[in-house]
C-alpha positions in Angstrom: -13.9 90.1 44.5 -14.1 87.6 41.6 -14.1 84.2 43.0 -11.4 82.0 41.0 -12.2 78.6 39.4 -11.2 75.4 41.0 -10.0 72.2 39.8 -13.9 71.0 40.9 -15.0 73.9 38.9 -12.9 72.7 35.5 -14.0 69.2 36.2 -17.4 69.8 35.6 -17.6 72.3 32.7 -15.4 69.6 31.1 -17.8 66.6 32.2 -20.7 69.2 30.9 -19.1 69.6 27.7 -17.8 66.2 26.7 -21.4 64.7 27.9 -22.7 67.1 25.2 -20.6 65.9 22.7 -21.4 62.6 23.0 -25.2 63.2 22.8 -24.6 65.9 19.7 -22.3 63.0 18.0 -25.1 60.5 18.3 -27.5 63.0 17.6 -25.7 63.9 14.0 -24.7 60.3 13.3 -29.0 59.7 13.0 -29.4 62.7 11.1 -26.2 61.7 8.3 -28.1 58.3 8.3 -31.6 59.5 7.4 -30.1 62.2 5.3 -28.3 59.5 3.0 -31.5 57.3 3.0 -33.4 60.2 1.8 -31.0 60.4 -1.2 -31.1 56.4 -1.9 -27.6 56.3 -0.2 -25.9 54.9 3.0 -23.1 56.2 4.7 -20.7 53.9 3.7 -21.7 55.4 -0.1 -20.7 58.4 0.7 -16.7 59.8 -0.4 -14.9 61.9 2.1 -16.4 65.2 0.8 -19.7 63.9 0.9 -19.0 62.3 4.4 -17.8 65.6 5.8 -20.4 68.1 4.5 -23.5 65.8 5.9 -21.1 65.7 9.4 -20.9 69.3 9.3 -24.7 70.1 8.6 -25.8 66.8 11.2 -23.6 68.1 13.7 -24.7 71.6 13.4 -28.2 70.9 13.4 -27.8 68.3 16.5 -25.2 70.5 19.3 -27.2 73.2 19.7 -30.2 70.2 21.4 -27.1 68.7 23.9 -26.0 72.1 24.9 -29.3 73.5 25.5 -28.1 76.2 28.3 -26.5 77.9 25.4 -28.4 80.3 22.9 -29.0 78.2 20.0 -27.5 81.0 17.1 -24.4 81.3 19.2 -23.7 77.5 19.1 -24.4 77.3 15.4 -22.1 80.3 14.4 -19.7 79.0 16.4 -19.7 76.0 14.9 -20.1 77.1 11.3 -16.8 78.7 11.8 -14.5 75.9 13.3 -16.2 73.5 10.5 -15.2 76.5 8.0 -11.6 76.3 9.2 -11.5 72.7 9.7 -12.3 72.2 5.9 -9.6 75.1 4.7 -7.0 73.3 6.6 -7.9 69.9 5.3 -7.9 71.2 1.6 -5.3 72.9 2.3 -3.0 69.7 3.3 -4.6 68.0 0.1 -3.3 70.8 -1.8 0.0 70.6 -0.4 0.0 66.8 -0.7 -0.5 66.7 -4.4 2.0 69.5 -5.2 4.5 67.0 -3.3 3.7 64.2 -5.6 
């Protein structure tokens, strides 16, 4: 018989899971910063495409490292396709935006 979840059980997959955000977030935020240096920029130089393409790659390069009981290729695919999606819905809205005004 397949033992159900409990409220303890959903507790700490999400305790898991937001701890390894945090650490992949800090994780990508270094590797934007030393990505920028390397290209004589900061940040804070970067527009919003720029900022979200060096998220995307940081972030990808940095989750798989915080959720290390996951298989690394997994992580990365999956996160290649929710950044994918993320960025078709934002141009998307842009789109729409501009054809308003």
């Amino acid at each position: 018989m397949k033992r159900v979840p409990t409220v303890e059980d959903l507790e700490a997959i999400s305790s898991d899971l937001s701890a390894g955000l945090k650490a992949a977030l800090r994780s990508a935020r270094t590797i934007m910063e030393q990505r920028a240096r390397e290209n004589g920029l900061t940040v804070s130089d970067l527009d919003d495409h720029q900022l979200l393409d060096y998220f995307t790659d940081a972030f990808i390069e940095a989750a798989p490292a915080a959720y290390a009981g996951l298989d690394r290729d997994t992580v990365q695919k999956v996160l290649r396709a929710m950044f994918s999606s993320i960025v078709t819905n934002i141009s998307a809205a842009a789109e729409s935006s501009r054809s308003i005004n």
